[in-house]
C-alpha positions as CSV (number, residue, x, y, z in Angstrom):
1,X,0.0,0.0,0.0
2,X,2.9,2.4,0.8
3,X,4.6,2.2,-2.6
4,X,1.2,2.6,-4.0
5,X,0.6,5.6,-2.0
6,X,4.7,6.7,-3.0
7,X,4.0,6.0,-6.5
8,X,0.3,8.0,-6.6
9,X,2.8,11.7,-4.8
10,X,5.3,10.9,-7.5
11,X,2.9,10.7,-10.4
12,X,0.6,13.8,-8.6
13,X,4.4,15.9,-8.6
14,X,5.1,15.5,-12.0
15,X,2.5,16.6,-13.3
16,X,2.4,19.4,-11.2
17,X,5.8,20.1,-12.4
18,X,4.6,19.6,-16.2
19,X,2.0,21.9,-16.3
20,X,4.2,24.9,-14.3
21,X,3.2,28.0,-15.8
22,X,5.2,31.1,-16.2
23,X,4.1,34.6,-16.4
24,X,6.0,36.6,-19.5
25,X,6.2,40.5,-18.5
26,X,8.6,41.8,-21.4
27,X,10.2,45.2,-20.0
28,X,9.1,46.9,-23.1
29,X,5.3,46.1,-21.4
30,X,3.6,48.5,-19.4
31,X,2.5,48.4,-16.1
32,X,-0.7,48.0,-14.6
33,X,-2.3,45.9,-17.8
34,X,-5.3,44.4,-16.8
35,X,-4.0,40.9,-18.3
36,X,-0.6,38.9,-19.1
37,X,1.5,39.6,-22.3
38,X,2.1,35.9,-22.8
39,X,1.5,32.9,-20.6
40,X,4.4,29.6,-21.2
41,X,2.9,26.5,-20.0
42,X,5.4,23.8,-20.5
43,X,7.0,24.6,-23.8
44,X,4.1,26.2,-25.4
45,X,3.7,30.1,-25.4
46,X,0.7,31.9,-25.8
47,X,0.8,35.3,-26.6
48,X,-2.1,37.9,-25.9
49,X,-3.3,40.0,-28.8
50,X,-0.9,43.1,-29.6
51,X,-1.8,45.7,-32.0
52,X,0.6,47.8,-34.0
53,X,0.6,51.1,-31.8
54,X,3.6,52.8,-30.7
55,X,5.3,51.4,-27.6
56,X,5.8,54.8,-26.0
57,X,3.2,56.7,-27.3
58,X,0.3,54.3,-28.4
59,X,-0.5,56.1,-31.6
60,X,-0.9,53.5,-34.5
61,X,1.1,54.6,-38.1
62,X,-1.0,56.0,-40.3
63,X,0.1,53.6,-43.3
64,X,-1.2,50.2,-42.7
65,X,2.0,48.0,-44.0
66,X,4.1,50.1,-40.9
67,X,1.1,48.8,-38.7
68,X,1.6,45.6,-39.4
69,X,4.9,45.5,-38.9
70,X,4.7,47.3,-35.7
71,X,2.2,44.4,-34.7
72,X,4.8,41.8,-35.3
73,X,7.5,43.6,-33.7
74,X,5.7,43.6,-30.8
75,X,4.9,39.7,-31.3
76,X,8.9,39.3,-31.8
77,X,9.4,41.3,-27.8
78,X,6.8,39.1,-26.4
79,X,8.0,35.6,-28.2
80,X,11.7,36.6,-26.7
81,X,11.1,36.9,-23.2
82,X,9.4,33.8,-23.8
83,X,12.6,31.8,-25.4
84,X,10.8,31.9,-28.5
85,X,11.3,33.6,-31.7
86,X,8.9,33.7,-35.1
87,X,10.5,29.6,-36.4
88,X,8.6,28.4,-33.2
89,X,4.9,29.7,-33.8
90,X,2.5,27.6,-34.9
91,X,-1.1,29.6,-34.6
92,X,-1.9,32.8,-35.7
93,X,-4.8,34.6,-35.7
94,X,-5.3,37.9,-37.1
95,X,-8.5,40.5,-36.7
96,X,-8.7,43.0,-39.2
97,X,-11.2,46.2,-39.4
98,X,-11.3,46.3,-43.4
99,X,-10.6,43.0,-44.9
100,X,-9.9,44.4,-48.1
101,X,-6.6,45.1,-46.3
102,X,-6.3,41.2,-45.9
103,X,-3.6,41.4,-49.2
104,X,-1.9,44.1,-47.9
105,X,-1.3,42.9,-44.3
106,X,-0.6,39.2,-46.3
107,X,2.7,40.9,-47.4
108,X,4.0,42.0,-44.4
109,X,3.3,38.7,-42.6
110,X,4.7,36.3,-45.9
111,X,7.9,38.6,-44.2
112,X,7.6,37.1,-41.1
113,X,6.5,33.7,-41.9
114,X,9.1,32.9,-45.0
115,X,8.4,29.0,-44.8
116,X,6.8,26.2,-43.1
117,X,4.4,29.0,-42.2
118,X,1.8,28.1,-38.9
119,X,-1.5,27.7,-39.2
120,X,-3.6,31.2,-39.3
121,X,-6.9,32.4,-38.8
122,X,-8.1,35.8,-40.8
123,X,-11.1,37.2,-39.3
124,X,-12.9,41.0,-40.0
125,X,-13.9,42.6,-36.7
126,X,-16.0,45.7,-36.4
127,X,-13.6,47.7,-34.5
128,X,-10.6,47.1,-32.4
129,X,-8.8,49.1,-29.2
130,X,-7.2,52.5,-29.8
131,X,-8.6,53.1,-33.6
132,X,-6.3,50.0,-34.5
133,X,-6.7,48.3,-38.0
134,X,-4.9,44.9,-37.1
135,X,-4.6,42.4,-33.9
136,X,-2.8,39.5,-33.8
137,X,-1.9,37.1,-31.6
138,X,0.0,33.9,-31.7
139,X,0.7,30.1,-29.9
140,X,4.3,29.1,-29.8
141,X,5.9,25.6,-29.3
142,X,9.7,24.2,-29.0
Protein backbone atom coordinates (compact mmCIF):
# COMPACT_ATOMS: atom_id res chain seq x y z
CA UNK A 1 0.00 0.00 0.00
CA UNK A 2 2.95 2.36 0.77
CA UNK A 3 4.64 2.23 -2.63
CA UNK A 4 1.24 2.57 -3.98
CA UNK A 5 0.61 5.61 -2.03
CA UNK A 6 4.72 6.66 -3.02
CA UNK A 7 4.00 5.96 -6.53
CA UNK A 8 0.34 7.97 -6.59
CA UNK A 9 2.76 11.74 -4.79
CA UNK A 10 5.32 10.92 -7.50
CA UNK A 11 2.93 10.74 -10.43
CA UNK A 12 0.62 13.79 -8.57
CA UNK A 13 4.36 15.93 -8.61
CA UNK A 14 5.07 15.50 -11.97
CA UNK A 15 2.49 16.62 -13.26
CA UNK A 16 2.40 19.38 -11.16
CA UNK A 17 5.80 20.05 -12.41
CA UNK A 18 4.65 19.64 -16.19
CA UNK A 19 1.96 21.87 -16.34
CA UNK A 20 4.24 24.90 -14.32
CA UNK A 21 3.21 28.05 -15.83
CA UNK A 22 5.16 31.08 -16.20
CA UNK A 23 4.11 34.63 -16.42
CA UNK A 24 5.98 36.57 -19.49
CA UNK A 25 6.15 40.49 -18.54
CA UNK A 26 8.61 41.79 -21.39
CA UNK A 27 10.23 45.16 -19.99
CA UNK A 28 9.07 46.92 -23.15
CA UNK A 29 5.25 46.10 -21.42
CA UNK A 30 3.55 48.54 -19.44
CA UNK A 31 2.46 48.39 -16.12
CA UNK A 32 -0.66 47.99 -14.61
CA UNK A 33 -2.35 45.89 -17.80
CA UNK A 34 -5.32 44.39 -16.82
CA UNK A 35 -4.05 40.94 -18.30
CA UNK A 36 -0.60 38.87 -19.15
CA UNK A 37 1.51 39.61 -22.32
CA UNK A 38 2.15 35.94 -22.78
CA UNK A 39 1.51 32.88 -20.60
CA UNK A 40 4.40 29.61 -21.25
CA UNK A 41 2.94 26.51 -20.00
CA UNK A 42 5.44 23.77 -20.46
CA UNK A 43 7.04 24.56 -23.84
CA UNK A 44 4.05 26.24 -25.43
CA UNK A 45 3.69 30.10 -25.39
CA UNK A 46 0.74 31.86 -25.79
CA UNK A 47 0.80 35.32 -26.58
CA UNK A 48 -2.08 37.86 -25.87
CA UNK A 49 -3.30 39.99 -28.75
CA UNK A 50 -0.90 43.12 -29.63
CA UNK A 51 -1.76 45.71 -31.96
CA UNK A 52 0.61 47.75 -34.00
CA UNK A 53 0.63 51.08 -31.82
CA UNK A 54 3.63 52.76 -30.71
CA UNK A 55 5.32 51.38 -27.59
CA UNK A 56 5.78 54.76 -26.05
CA UNK A 57 3.18 56.66 -27.33
CA UNK A 58 0.33 54.30 -28.36
CA UNK A 59 -0.48 56.08 -31.56
CA UNK A 60 -0.87 53.53 -34.53
CA UNK A 61 1.08 54.63 -38.15
CA UNK A 62 -0.96 56.04 -40.26
CA UNK A 63 0.15 53.61 -43.28
CA UNK A 64 -1.24 50.17 -42.71
CA UNK A 65 1.99 48.00 -43.95
CA UNK A 66 4.09 50.14 -40.94
CA UNK A 67 1.05 48.76 -38.67
CA UNK A 68 1.60 45.62 -39.38
CA UNK A 69 4.94 45.54 -38.91
CA UNK A 70 4.65 47.29 -35.67
CA UNK A 71 2.20 44.40 -34.65
CA UNK A 72 4.78 41.84 -35.31
CA UNK A 73 7.52 43.60 -33.71
CA UNK A 74 5.67 43.58 -30.83
CA UNK A 75 4.90 39.70 -31.25
CA UNK A 76 8.86 39.26 -31.77
CA UNK A 77 9.45 41.34 -27.81
CA UNK A 78 6.84 39.11 -26.42
CA UNK A 79 8.03 35.59 -28.21
CA UNK A 80 11.74 36.60 -26.73
CA UNK A 81 11.08 36.93 -23.17
CA UNK A 82 9.43 33.80 -23.77
CA UNK A 83 12.58 31.85 -25.37
CA UNK A 84 10.81 31.87 -28.48
CA UNK A 85 11.26 33.62 -31.73
CA UNK A 86 8.85 33.68 -35.14
CA UNK A 87 10.49 29.58 -36.40
CA UNK A 88 8.57 28.41 -33.24
CA UNK A 89 4.91 29.72 -33.75
CA UNK A 90 2.48 27.64 -34.94
CA UNK A 91 -1.14 29.55 -34.55
CA UNK A 92 -1.92 32.84 -35.65
CA UNK A 93 -4.82 34.58 -35.68
CA UNK A 94 -5.32 37.93 -37.14
CA UNK A 95 -8.49 40.49 -36.72
CA UNK A 96 -8.66 42.97 -39.16
CA UNK A 97 -11.24 46.16 -39.41
CA UNK A 98 -11.34 46.35 -43.41
CA UNK A 99 -10.62 42.98 -44.87
CA UNK A 100 -9.90 44.45 -48.11
CA UNK A 101 -6.60 45.07 -46.31
CA UNK A 102 -6.27 41.24 -45.88
CA UNK A 103 -3.60 41.37 -49.19
CA UNK A 104 -1.91 44.11 -47.85
CA UNK A 105 -1.33 42.91 -44.31
CA UNK A 106 -0.57 39.23 -46.29
CA UNK A 107 2.67 40.89 -47.44
CA UNK A 108 4.04 42.03 -44.37
CA UNK A 109 3.27 38.74 -42.62
CA UNK A 110 4.73 36.27 -45.94
CA UNK A 111 7.94 38.57 -44.17
CA UNK A 112 7.62 37.14 -41.09
CA UNK A 113 6.54 33.72 -41.88
CA UNK A 114 9.12 32.90 -45.03
CA UNK A 115 8.35 29.05 -44.76
CA UNK A 116 6.77 26.21 -43.11
CA UNK A 117 4.41 29.02 -42.18
CA UNK A 118 1.81 28.08 -38.93
CA UNK A 119 -1.49 27.67 -39.22
CA UNK A 120 -3.56 31.21 -39.34
CA UNK A 121 -6.91 32.41 -38.84
CA UNK A 122 -8.07 35.84 -40.76
CA UNK A 123 -11.10 37.24 -39.28
CA UNK A 124 -12.89 41.01 -40.02
CA UNK A 125 -13.91 42.63 -36.74
CA UNK A 126 -16.01 45.68 -36.41
CA UNK A 127 -13.59 47.70 -34.52
CA UNK A 128 -10.57 47.08 -32.37
CA UNK A 129 -8.81 49.06 -29.24
CA UNK A 130 -7.15 52.52 -29.84
CA UNK A 131 -8.57 53.05 -33.61
CA UNK A 132 -6.28 50.03 -34.45
CA UNK A 133 -6.66 48.28 -38.01
CA UNK A 134 -4.90 44.90 -37.06
CA UNK A 135 -4.61 42.43 -33.90
CA UNK A 136 -2.76 39.54 -33.82
CA UNK A 137 -1.87 37.11 -31.58
CA UNK A 138 0.00 33.93 -31.66
CA UNK A 139 0.70 30.14 -29.90
CA UNK A 140 4.34 29.10 -29.78
CA UNK A 141 5.90 25.64 -29.25
CA UNK A 142 9.74 24.21 -28.96
Amino acid sequence: MRRLIAATVLIFSATLVATEERIIYPPESREGMPFSAGVLVRSTLYCAGRTGSDLETSEHPAEFEQEVHQTFKRIGIILNAGGSDYSDVVDVRVYLTDIPLFQRMNSVYTQCFEKDRPIRTTAAVASLVGKARIECTVTASR
